[in-house]
C-alpha positions in Angstrom: -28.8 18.2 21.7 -26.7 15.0 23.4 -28.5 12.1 23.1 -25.8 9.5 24.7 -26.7 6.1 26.2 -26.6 6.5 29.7 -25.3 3.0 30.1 -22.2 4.0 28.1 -22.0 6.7 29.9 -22.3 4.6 33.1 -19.4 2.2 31.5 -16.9 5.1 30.5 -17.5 6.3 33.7 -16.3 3.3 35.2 -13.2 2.4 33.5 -12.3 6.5 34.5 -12.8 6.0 38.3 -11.2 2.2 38.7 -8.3 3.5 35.9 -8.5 0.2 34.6 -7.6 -0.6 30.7 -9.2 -4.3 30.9 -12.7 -3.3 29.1 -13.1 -4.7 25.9 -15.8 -3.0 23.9 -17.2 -3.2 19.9 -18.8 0.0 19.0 -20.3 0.7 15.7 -19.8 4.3 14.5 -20.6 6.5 11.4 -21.1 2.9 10.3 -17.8 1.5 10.9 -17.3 -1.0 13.8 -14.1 -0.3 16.3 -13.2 -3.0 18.2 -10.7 -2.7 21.2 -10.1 -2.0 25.0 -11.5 0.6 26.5 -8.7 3.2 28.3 -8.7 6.0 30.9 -8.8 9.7 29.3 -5.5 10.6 31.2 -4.1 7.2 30.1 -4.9 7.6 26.8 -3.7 11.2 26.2 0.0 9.9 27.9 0.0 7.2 25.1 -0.8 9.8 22.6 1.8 12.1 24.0 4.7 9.8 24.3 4.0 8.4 20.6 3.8 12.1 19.1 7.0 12.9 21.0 9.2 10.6 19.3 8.0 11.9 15.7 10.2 14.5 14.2 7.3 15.9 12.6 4.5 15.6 15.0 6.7 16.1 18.3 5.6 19.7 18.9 1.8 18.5 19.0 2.9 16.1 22.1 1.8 19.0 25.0 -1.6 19.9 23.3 -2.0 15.6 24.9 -0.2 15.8 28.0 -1.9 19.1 29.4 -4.2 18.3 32.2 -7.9 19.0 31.0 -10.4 20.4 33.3 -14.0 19.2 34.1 -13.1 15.7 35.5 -16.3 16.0 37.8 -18.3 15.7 34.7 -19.6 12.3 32.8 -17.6 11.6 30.1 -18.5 12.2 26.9 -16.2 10.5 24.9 -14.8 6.6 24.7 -10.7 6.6 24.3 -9.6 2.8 22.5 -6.2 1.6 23.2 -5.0 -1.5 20.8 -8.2 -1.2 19.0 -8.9 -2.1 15.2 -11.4 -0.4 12.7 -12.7 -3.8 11.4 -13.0 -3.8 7.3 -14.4 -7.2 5.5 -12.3 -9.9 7.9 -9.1 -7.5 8.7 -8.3 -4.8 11.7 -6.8 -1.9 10.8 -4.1 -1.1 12.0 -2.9 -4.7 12.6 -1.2 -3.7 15.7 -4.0 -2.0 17.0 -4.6 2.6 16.9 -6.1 4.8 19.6 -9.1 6.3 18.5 -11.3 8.9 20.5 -14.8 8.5 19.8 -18.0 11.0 20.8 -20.2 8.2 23.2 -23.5 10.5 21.8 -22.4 9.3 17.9 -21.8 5.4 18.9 -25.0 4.0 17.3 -24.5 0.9 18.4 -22.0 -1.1 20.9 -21.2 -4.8 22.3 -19.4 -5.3 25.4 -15.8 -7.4 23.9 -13.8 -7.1 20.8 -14.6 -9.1 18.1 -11.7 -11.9 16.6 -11.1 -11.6 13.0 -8.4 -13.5 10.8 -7.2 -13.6 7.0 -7.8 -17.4 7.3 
């Protein structure tokens, strides 16, 4: 049974009907934190596509991300990160920032922003 906050859900929501990538969000899940921007589903799965694309090995697995996916009418149920870091100790990983996919009903916990870390 879903148990996802409804004002995530309300958030997700948003940044899927203005298509904007501008929301910065911290969320803590399975107990580590992701920090990042927040990024429409269709936007996301073109970033996805385009970087598995130019992979020799993983260019065949660029449609199963560029297919149009059903059920838009729906609430989301998933946040999609663009230039977002898994933080570990005082370090981002990736330093350039990943695109992670995360189920909204297994955040535990969530700030709106990203957090700022250095290696100073």
């Amino acid at each position: 049974m879903s148990n996802a906050d409804e004002l995530l859900t309300d958030i997700a929501t948003k940044v899927e009907s203005e298509q904007s990538t501008q929301m910065s969000l911290t969320v803590v899940i399975g107990g580590a934190v992701i920090t990042g921007r927040l990024a429409p589903e269709a936007v996301w799965r073109q970033r996805v596509s385009e970087v598995l694309r130019d992979s020799d090995r993983l260019g065949p697995f660029s449609g199963v991300f560029s297919a149009d996916r059903p059920g838009h009418d729906k609430p989301p149920t998933h946040l999609h990160f663009h230039v977002a870091r898994i933080l570990q100790g005082n370090i981002g990983i990736p330093e350039t920032g990943g695109m992670y996919r995360v189920a909204i009903e297994d955040v535990s916990g969530w700030t709106v922003g990203d957090f700022s870390y250095s290696d100073h």
